[in-house]
VEXDREN-2710 file (C-alpha; in Angstrom, 1 decimal):
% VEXDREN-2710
k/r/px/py/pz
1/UNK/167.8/-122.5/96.1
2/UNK/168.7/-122.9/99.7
3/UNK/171.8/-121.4/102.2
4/UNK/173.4/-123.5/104.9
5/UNK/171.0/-123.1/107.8
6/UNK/172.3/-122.0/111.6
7/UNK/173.3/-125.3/113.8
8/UNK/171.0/-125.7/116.1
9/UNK/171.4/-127.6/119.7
10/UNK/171.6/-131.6/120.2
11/UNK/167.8/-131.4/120.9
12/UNK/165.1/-129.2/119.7
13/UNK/161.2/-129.0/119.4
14/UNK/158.9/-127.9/116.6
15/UNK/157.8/-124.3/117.3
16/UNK/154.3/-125.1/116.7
17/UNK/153.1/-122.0/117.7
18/UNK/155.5/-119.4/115.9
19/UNK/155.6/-121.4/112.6
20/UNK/151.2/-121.4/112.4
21/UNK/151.7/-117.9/112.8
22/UNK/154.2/-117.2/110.4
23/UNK/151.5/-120.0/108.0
24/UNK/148.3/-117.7/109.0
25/UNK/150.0/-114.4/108.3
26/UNK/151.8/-115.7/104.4
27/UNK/150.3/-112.9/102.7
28/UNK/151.5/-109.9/104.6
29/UNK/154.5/-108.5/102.4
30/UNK/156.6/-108.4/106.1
31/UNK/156.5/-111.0/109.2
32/UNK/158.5/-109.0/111.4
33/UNK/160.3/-111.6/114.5
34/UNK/161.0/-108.6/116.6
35/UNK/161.8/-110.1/120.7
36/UNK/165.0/-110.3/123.0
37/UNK/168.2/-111.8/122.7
38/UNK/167.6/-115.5/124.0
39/UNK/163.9/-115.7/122.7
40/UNK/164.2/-118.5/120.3
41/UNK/163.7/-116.8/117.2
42/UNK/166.6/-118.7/115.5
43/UNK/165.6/-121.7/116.4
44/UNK/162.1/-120.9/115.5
45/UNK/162.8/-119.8/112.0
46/UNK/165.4/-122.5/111.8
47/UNK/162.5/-125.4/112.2
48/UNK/160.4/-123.5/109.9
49/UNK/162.6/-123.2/107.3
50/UNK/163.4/-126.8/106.9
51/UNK/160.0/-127.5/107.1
52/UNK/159.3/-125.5/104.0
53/UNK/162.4/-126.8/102.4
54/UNK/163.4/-125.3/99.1
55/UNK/160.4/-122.6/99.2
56/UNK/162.7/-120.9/102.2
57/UNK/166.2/-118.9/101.6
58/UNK/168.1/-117.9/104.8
59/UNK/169.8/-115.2/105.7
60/UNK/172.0/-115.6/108.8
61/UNK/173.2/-112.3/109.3
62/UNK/174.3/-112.6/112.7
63/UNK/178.1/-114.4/112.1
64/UNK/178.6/-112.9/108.7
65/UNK/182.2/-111.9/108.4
66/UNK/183.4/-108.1/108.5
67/UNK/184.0/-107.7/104.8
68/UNK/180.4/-109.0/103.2
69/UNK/177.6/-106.9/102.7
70/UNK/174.6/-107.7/102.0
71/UNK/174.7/-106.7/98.7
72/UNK/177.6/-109.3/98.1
73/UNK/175.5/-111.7/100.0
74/UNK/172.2/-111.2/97.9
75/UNK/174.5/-110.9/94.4
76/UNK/176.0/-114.5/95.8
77/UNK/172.8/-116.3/96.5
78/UNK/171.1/-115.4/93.5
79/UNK/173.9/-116.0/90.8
80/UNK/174.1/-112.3/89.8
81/UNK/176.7/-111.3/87.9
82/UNK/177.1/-108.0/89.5
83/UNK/174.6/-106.6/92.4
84/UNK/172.0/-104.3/91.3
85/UNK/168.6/-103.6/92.8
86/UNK/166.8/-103.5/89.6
87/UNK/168.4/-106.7/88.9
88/UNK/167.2/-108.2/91.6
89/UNK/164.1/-107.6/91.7
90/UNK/163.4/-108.8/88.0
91/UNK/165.4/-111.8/89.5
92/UNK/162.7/-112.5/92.4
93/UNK/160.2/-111.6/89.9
94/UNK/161.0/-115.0/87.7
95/UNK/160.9/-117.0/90.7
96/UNK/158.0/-119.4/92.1
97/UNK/157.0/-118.4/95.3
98/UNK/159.7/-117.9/98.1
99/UNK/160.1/-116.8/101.6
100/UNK/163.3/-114.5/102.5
101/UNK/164.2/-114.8/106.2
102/UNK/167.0/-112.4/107.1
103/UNK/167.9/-113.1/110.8
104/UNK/169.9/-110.5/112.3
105/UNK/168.5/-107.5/111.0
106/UNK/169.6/-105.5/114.4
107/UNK/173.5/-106.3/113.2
108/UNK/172.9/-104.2/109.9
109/UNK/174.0/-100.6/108.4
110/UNK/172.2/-98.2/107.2
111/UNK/172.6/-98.7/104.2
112/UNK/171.8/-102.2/104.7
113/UNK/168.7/-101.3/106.4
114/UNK/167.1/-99.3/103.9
115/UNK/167.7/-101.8/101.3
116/UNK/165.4/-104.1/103.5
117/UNK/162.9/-101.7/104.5
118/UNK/162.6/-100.5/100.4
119/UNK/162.2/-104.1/99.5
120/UNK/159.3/-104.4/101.7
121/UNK/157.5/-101.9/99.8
122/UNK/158.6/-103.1/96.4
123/UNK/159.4/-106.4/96.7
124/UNK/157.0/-108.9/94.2
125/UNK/154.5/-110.6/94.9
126/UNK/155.2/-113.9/94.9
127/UNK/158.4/-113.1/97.6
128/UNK/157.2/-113.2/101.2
129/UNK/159.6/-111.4/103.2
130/UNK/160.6/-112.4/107.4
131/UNK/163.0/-110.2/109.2
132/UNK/163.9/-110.8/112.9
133/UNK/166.2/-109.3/115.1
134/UNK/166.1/-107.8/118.8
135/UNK/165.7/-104.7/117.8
136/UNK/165.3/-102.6/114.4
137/UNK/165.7/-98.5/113.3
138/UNK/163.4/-99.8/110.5
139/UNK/160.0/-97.3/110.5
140/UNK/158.5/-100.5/111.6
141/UNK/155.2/-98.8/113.1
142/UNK/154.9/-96.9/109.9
143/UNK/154.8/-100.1/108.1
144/UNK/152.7/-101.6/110.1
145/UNK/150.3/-98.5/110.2
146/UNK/150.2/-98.9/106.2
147/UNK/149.2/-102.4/106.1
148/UNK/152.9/-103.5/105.0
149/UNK/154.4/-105.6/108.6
150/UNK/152.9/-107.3/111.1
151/UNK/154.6/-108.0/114.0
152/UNK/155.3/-111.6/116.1
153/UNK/153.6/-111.3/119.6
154/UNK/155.7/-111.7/122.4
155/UNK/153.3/-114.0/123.4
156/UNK/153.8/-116.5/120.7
157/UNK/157.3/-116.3/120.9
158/UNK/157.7/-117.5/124.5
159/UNK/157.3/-120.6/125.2
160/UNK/154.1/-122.2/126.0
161/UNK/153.6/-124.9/129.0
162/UNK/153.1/-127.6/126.0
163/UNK/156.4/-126.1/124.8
164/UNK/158.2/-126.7/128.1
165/UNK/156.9/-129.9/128.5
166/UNK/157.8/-131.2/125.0
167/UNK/161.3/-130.4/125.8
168/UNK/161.7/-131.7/129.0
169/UNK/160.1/-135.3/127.9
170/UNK/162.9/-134.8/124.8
171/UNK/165.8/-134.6/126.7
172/UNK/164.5/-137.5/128.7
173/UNK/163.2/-135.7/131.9
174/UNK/160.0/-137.1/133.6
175/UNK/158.2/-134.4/136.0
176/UNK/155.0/-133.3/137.7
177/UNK/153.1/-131.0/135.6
178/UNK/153.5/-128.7/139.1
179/UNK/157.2/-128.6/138.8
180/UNK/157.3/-127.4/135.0
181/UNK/154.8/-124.9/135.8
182/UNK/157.1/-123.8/138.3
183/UNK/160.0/-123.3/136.3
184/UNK/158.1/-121.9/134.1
185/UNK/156.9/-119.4/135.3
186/UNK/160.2/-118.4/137.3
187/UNK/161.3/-118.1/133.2
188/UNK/158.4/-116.7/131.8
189/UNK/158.9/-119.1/128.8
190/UNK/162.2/-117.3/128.4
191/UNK/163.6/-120.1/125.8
192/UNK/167.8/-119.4/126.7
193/UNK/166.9/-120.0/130.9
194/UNK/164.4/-122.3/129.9
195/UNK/166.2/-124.3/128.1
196/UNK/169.9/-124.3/130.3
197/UNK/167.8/-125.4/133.5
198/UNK/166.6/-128.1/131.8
199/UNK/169.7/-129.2/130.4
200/UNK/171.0/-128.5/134.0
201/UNK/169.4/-130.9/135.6
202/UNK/169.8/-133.9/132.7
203/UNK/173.8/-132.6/133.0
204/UNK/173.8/-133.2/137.2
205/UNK/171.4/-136.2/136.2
206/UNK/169.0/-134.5/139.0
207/UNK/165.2/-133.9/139.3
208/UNK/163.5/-131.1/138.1
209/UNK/162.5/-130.4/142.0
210/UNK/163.9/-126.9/142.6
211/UNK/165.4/-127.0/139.6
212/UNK/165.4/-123.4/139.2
213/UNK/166.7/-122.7/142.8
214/UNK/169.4/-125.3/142.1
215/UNK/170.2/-123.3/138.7
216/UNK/170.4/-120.0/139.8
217/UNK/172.9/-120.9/142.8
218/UNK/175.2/-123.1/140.2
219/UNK/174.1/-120.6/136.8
220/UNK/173.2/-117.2/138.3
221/UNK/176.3/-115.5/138.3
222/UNK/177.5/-116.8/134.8
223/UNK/174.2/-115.3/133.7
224/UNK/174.4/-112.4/135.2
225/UNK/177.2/-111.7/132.9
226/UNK/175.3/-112.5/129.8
227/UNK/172.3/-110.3/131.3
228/UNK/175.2/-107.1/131.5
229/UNK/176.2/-107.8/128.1
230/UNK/172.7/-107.7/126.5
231/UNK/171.5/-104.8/128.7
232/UNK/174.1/-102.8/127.6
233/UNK/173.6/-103.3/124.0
234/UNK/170.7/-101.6/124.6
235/UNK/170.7/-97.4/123.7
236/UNK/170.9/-95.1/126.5
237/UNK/168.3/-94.1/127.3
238/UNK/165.9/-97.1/126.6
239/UNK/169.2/-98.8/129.1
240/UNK/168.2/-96.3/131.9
241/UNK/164.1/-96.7/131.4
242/UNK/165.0/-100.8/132.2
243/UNK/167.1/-100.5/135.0
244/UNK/164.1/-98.0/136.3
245/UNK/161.8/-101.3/135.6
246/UNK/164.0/-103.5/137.6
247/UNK/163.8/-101.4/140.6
248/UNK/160.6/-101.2/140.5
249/UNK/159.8/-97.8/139.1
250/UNK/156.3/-97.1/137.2
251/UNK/156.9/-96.5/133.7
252/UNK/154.5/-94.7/130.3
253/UNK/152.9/-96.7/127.8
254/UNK/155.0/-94.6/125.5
255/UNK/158.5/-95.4/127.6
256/UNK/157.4/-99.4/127.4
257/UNK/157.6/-99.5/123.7
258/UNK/160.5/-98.1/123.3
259/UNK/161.9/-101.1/125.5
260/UNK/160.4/-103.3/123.6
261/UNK/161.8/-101.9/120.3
262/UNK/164.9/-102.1/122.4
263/UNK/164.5/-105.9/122.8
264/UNK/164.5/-105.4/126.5
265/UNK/163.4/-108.0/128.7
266/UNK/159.9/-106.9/130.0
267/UNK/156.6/-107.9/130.4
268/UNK/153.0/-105.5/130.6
269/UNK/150.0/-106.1/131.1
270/UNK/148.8/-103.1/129.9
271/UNK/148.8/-101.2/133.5
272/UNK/152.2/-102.5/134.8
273/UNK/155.4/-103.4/133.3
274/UNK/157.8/-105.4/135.0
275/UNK/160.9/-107.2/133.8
276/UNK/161.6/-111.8/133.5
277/UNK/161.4/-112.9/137.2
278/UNK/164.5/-113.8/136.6
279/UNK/165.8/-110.5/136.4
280/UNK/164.3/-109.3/139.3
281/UNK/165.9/-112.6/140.8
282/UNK/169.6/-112.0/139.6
283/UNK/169.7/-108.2/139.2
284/UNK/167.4/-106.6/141.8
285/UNK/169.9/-106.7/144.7
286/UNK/173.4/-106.7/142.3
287/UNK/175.3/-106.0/145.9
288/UNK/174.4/-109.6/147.5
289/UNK/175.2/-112.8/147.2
290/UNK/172.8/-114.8/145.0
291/UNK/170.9/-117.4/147.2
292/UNK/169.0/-120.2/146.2
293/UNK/165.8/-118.4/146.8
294/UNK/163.3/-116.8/144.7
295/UNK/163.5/-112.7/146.0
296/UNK/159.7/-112.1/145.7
297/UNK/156.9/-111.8/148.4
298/UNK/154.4/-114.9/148.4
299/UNK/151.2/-113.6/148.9
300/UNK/147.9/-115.7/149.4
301/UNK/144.5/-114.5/149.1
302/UNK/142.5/-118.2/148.6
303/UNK/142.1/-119.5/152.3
304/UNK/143.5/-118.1/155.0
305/UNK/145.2/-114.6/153.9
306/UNK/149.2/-114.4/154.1
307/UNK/152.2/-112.5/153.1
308/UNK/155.5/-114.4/153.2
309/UNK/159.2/-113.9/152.4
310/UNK/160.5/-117.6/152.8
311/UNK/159.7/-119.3/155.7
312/UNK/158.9/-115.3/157.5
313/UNK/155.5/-114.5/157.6
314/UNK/154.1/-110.5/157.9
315/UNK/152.5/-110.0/161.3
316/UNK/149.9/-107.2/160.9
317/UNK/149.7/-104.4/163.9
318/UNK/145.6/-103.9/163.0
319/UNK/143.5/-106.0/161.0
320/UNK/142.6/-102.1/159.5
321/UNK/145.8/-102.2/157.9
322/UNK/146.1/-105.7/156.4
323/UNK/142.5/-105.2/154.9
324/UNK/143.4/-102.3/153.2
325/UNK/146.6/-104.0/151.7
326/UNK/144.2/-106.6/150.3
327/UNK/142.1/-104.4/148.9
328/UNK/145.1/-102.8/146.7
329/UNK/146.6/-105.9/146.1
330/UNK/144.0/-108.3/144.4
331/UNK/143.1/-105.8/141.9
332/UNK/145.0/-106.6/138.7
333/UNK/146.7/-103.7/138.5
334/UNK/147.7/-103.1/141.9
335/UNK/146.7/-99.5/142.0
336/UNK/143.7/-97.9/143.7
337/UNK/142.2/-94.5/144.2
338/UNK/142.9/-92.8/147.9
339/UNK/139.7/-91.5/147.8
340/UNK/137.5/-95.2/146.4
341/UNK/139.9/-96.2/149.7
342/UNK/138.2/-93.7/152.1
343/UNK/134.8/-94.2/151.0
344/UNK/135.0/-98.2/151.0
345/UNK/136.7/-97.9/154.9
346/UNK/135.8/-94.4/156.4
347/UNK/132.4/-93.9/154.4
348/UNK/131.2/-91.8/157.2
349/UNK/134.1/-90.0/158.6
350/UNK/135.8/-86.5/158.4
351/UNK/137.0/-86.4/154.6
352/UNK/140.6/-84.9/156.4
353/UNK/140.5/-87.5/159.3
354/UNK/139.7/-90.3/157.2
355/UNK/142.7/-88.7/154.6
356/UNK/144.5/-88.9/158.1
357/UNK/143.5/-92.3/158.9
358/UNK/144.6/-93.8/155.5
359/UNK/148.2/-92.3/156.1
360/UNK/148.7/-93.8/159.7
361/UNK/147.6/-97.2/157.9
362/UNK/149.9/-97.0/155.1
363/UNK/152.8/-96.3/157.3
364/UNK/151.6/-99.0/159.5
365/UNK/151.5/-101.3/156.1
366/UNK/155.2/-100.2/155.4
367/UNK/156.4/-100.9/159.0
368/UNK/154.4/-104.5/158.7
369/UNK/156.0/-105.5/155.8
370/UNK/159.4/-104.4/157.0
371/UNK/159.6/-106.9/159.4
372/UNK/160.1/-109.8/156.6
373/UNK/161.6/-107.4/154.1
374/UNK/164.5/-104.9/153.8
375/UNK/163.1/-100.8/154.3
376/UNK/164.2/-100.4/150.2
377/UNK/162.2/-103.1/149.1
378/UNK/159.4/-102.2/151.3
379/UNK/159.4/-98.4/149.4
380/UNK/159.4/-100.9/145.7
381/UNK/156.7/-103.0/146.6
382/UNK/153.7/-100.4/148.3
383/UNK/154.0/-96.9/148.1
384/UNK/152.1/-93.5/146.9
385/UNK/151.6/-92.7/143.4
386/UNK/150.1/-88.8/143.5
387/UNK/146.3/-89.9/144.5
388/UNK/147.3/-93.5/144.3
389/UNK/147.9/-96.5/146.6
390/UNK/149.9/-99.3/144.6
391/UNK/151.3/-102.6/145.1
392/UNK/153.8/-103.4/143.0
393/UNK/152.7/-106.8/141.4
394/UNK/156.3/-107.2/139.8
395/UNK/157.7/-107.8/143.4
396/UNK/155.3/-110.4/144.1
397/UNK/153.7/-113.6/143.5
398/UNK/149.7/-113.9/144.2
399/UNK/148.3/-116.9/143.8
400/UNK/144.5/-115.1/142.6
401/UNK/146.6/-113.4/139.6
402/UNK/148.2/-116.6/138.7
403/UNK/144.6/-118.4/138.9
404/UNK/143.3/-115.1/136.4
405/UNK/146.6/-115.7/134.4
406/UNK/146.0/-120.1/134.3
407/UNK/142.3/-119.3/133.4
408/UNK/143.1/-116.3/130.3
409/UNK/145.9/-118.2/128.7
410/UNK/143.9/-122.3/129.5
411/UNK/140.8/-120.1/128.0
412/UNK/142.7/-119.3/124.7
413/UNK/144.6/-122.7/124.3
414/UNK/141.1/-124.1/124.7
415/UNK/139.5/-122.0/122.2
416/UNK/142.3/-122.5/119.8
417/UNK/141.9/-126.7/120.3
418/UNK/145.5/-127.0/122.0
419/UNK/143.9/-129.7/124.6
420/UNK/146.8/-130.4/126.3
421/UNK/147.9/-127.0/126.9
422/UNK/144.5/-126.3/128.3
423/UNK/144.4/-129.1/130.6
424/UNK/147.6/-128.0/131.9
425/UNK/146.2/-124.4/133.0
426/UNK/142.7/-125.4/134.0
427/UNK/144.6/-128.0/136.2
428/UNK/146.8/-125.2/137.7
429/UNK/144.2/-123.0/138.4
430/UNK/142.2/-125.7/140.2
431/UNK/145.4/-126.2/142.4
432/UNK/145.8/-122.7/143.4
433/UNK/141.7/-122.5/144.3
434/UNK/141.4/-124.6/146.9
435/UNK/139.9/-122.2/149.2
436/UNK/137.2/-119.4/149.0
437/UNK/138.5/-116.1/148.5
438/UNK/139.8/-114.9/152.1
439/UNK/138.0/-118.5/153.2
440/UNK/138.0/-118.2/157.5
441/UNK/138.4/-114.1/157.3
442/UNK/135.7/-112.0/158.2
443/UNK/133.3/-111.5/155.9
444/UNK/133.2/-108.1/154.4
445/UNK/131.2/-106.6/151.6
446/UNK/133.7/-105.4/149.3
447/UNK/134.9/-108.6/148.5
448/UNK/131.9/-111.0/148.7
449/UNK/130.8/-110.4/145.4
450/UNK/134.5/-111.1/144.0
451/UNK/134.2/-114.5/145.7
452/UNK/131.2/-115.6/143.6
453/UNK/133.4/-114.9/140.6
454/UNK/135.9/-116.8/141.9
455/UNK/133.8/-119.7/142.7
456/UNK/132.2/-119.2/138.8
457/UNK/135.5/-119.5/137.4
458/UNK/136.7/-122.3/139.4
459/UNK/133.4/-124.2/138.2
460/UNK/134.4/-123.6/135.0
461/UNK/137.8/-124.5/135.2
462/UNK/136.3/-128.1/136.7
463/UNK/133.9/-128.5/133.9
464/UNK/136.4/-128.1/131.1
465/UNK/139.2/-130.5/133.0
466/UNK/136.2/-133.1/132.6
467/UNK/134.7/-132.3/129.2
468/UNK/138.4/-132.2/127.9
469/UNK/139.8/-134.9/129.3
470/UNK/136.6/-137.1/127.8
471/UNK/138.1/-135.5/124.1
472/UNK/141.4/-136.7/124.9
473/UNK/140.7/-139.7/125.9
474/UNK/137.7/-140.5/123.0
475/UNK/141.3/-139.5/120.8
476/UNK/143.2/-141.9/122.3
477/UNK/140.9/-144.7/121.8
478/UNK/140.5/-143.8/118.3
479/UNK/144.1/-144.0/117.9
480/UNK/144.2/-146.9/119.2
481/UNK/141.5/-148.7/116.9
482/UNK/142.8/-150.6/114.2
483/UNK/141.9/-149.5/110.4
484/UNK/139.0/-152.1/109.1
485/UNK/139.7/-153.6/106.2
486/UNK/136.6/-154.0/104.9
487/UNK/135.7/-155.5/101.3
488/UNK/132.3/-155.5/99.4
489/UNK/131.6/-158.1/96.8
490/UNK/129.3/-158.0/93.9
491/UNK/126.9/-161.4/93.9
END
C-alpha cells in the first residue's frame, strides 16, 4: 500500500548517505530525522521511499488540511472502518514488513504526539517506524536512553562534497573542485542555500566563480526573510539562546541541545558552537547593507602569518602581541588558560607583572585588530572569558582548522570506501599546506613540535591522494574491460 509521495524539485540526487543509514539502523523500532528547516529531510526520505517501493507508507504531515487528524489519516490508509488503536495495531500486525515515515511530526497535537510516541513502544515487530521533523516535544532522549530511537546525525544529513558535486554536474554545471569547496563550506552543506546557489548560477547561465558572493548580493535579502520566519518558530527562549550564538556569545553544552531540539541552525564542535556561515553572513550585522563579501576574518597560519578582512590586512604594534594571538588562535577551541599564557611568555617574570603584561598585550591585540574591523566585532572575535583568553573561531576562517577539518572528514570518507569524497578532502588539505606552519617566522619552541604534526599529516594526505587515485583508476580500467566470453568444449 503506498500514499502519493511529496513533489520534489526538477532535479534531485540519491541521498546515498541518509538512506545507508536509515538501511544500517532497520531494526531500531524509531529512526528519528530530527535537523533544521531546509535540511533535506524530505527530499531524503522522499528518494528512499521510492526506492523501497511498496515496503514504504508516507505520511506527509506537513500540508495536511485543517480538518484531518491523524487518526482519520491512519483509519484512511489502512481501510479501517472506524479508527481504533487496538485495531490498528492487529492491522500492522497482519502485515509483511513495512516502514512508516511520518514527516512533519513538529506540525502535530498532542494528542497526535502521544499516539506516535506510544506506537513506538508498542508498535509490532515487523513495522519499522521513521519520524522527522525540525523539532519534537516527543521524550526523544528518554527513548533513545531505553534503546527505542536513534537519532540521524547532523552530519549525515548535510550534504557531503560528493553530494554537492553530484548536483552541480546534474544540473549541468562544470567547476573546479576549489570552487564547490568554496561554496560549500560558505553553506555548510546546508541543502535549501546549497541547492538555490546552484540553481542561481544555471538561472543567470553564470560560473560557479563567486557564486556565493554573487548569491547573497542578488538572494540575501529574500533569505533573510525566510531566516526570520524560521527563527521565530523557534520557542522563546531556545530563540534568545540563538540570537546569543549569532553574536557571538559562548554558550552550555546543556543550552546547545536545546537549540538543536529546537531545529536551530548551529554547529559545535564540542567546545564551541557557532551558527551556518551564512547566518553570521546575512544576520550578524541586520543594520547594514548586505555586500558581496564574506563578513569573517581570513586568518593564515601556513607560510607567512596573516590576519585579513578583504583586501585590509592587521598591522601588529609588537611582534609580543601577534604571537600571543597565534598561540590562542590555532588551538581548536580557541580558548587558553591566562596562566599556561604567562608561563609559555613570562616564564620567569613577576606572576603580577607578567598578569600585567598579558593585559597591555590583549588590549594591544584589540586595538590591532580594530584597525580592519569595527570595535563590536573586535569585543566578538577576542576577548576574556574569567581565566580565559578566546578567539572566537565562529568569526573566522583559518586555514590550519580547515586543513584538521579536510583531514577528519577525507579520513572517514576514506575509511568508509567513499574514494571520491576522500580524494576531494585530501586534495583540499594539500592546497591549504603549502607552507610550514608559520614558514619565514621566527622559530619558537611552542610551536615547533606542532609543525612536525603538520608536516606528518600533510605526508599522509599525499600518500592517500596517490594510493587512491591508483584504486580509482585500476576501477576505471576494469570498467572499461569488456566481459570475455569464454566457452570450454568437451573433446
Amino acid at each position: 500500500m503506498t500514499l502519493p509521495l511529496p513533489r520534489l524539485a526538477a532535479f534531485t540526487i540519491e541521498r546515498e548517505q541518509v538512506s545507508a543509514w536509515l538501511a544500517r539502523y532497520s531494526d531500531m523500532p524509531l529512526r528519528f530525522c530530527l535537523a533544521p528547516a531546509g535540511s533535506g529531510k524530505t527530499t531524503a526520505l522522499v528518494t528512499y521511499a521510492r526506492s523501497k517501493q511498496d515496503t514504504v507508507v508516507y505520511f506527509h504531515l506537513k500540508h495536511r488540511t485543517e480538518d484531518q487528524s491523524l487518526e482519520d489519516i491512519l483509519c484512511n490508509t489502512f481501510h479501517l472502518e472506524t479508527y481504533s488503536y487496538a485495531q490498528l495495531i492487529e492491522h500492522l500486525s497482519t502485515r509483511d514488513r513495512v516502514e512508516l515515515i511520518f514527516d512533519g511530526v513538529d506540525r502535530l497535537h498532542p494528542a497526535e504526539q502521544a499516539l506516535l510516541e506510544r506506537l513506538v513502544y508498542e508498535v509490532p515487530a515487523n513495522v519499522g517506524l521513521i519520524y522527522a521533523g525540525t523539532t519534537t516535544s516527543m521524550a526523544l532522549h528518554r527513548l533513545e536512553a531505553v534503546g527505542l530511537a536513534i537519532t540521524l546525525p547532523r552530519s549525515e544529513i548535510l550534504f557531503s562534497l560528493q553530494e554537492t558535486r553530484a548536483l552541480a554536474l546534474g544540473l549541468g554545471l562544470t567547476a573546479r573542485d576549489e570552487h564547490l569547496f568554496e561554496i560549500h563550506e560558505h553553506c555548510n552543506g546546508w541543502a535549501v542555500v546549497l541547492a538555490d546557489i546552484l540553481r542561481s548560477a544555471v538561472e543567470n547561465e553564470t560560473s560557479l566563480v563567486d557564486a556565493y558572493e554573487r548569491w547573497v548580493v542578488q538572494r540575501g535579502r529574500s533569505f533573510s526573510a525566510y531566516l526570520e520566519e524560521e527563527i521565530g518558530r523557534f520557542p522563546e527562549p531556545q530563540r534568545e539562546l540563538f540570537h546569543r550564538v549569532v553574536a557571538g556569545e559562548m554558550i552550555s553544552e546543556k543550552d546547545l541541545t536545546l537549540l538543536e531540539d529546537a531545529g536551530a541552525f548551529v554547529i559545535s564542535n564540542g567546545a564551541n558552537v557557532w551558527p551556518y556561515n551564512v547566518i553570521n553572513d546575512l544576520l550578524s550585522k541586520p543594520a547594514q547593507p548586505i555586500v558581496a563579501r564574506n563578513t569573517r576574518l581570513s586568518i593564515r597560519m601556513f607560510g607567512r602569518f596573516s590576519i585579513r578582512s578583504g583586501d585590509r590586512e592587521v598591522t601588529w604594534i609588537r611582534r609580543r602581541d601577534q604571537q600571543i594571538f597565534r598561540y590562542v588562535a590555532i588551538r581548536s577551541e580557541g580558548r587558553v588558560k591566562k596562566s599556561e599564557i604567562i608561563s609559555v611568555f613570562w616564564p620567569d617574570a613577576d606572576p603580577h607583572l607578567a598578569a600585567q603584561s598579558l593585559r597591555t598585550a590583549s588590549s594591544n591585540i584589540r586595538k590591532a585588530l580594530a584597525s580592519v574591523m569595527e570595535p563590536q566585532a573586535v569585543e566578538q572575535l577576542f576577548f576574556t572569558d574569567g581565566p580565559d583568553i578566546v578567539v572566537n573561531l565562529a568569526h573566522a576562517v583559518v586555514d590550519v582548522h580547515r586543513f584538521r577539518a579536510h583531514m577528519n572528514e577525507g579520513h572517514e570518507a576514506d575509511n568508509d570506501g567513499r574514494i571520491a569524497d576522500a580524494l576531494a578532502h585530501y586534495y583540499a588539505a594539500e592546497r591549504l599546506c603549502r607552507s610550514d606552519l608559520f614558514g619565514g617566522e621566527p622559530r619558537e619552541d611552542w610551536f615547533l613540535p606542532q609543525c612536525e604534526v603538520y608536516r606528518g599529516m600533510l605526508a599522509f594526505a599525499v600518500e592517500r591522494i596517490a594510493a587512491l587515485r591508483a584504486e580509482m583508476d585500476e576501477e576505471e580500467a576494469m570498467e572499461e574491460t569488456p566481459d570475455m566470453d569464454v566457452s570450454v568444449s568437451a573433446t
